[in-house]
C-alpha positions in Angstrom: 104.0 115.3 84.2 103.5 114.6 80.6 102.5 117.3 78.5 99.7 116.7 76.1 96.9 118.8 74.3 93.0 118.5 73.6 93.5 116.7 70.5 96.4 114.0 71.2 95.0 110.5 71.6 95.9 108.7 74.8 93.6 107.3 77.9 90.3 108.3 78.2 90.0 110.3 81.7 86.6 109.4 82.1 87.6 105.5 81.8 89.1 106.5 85.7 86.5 107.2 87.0 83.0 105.5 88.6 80.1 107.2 87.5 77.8 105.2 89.3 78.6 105.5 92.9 76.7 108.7 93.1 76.1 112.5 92.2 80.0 112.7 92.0 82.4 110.5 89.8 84.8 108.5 92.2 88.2 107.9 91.3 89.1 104.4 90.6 92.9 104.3 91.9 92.2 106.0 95.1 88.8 105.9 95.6 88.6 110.2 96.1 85.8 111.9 94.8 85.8 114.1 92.5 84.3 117.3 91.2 81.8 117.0 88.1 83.3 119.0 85.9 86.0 117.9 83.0 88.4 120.5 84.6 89.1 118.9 87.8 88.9 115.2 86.6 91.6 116.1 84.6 93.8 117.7 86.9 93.0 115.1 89.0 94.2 112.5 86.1 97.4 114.5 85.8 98.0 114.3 89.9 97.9 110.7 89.0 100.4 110.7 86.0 102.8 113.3 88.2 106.0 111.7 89.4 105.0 112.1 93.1 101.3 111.4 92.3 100.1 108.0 94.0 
């Protein structure tokens, strides 16, 4: 997993993820949904970036 802090640029999380599907953002690789809340979209991000991540 690649290890970066608050204030490195890289990929916006939020660009991975639909919005407009309904109350909860929906991830655009897998199609999961996902909690609201910046925590969990970026956990989910970095499940993503993992070396056994899909």
């Amino acid at each position: 997993m690649s290890e970066r802090d608050d204030h490195s640029t890289g990929p916006d999380v939020m660009d991975m993820f639909d919005s407009d599907a309904g109350p909860q953002p929906v991830c655009r690789v897998c199609g999961a949904l996902v909690a609201a809340t910046d925590v969990y979209r970026r956990a989910h991000w970095d499940w993503h970036e993992a070396s056994n991540g899909a």
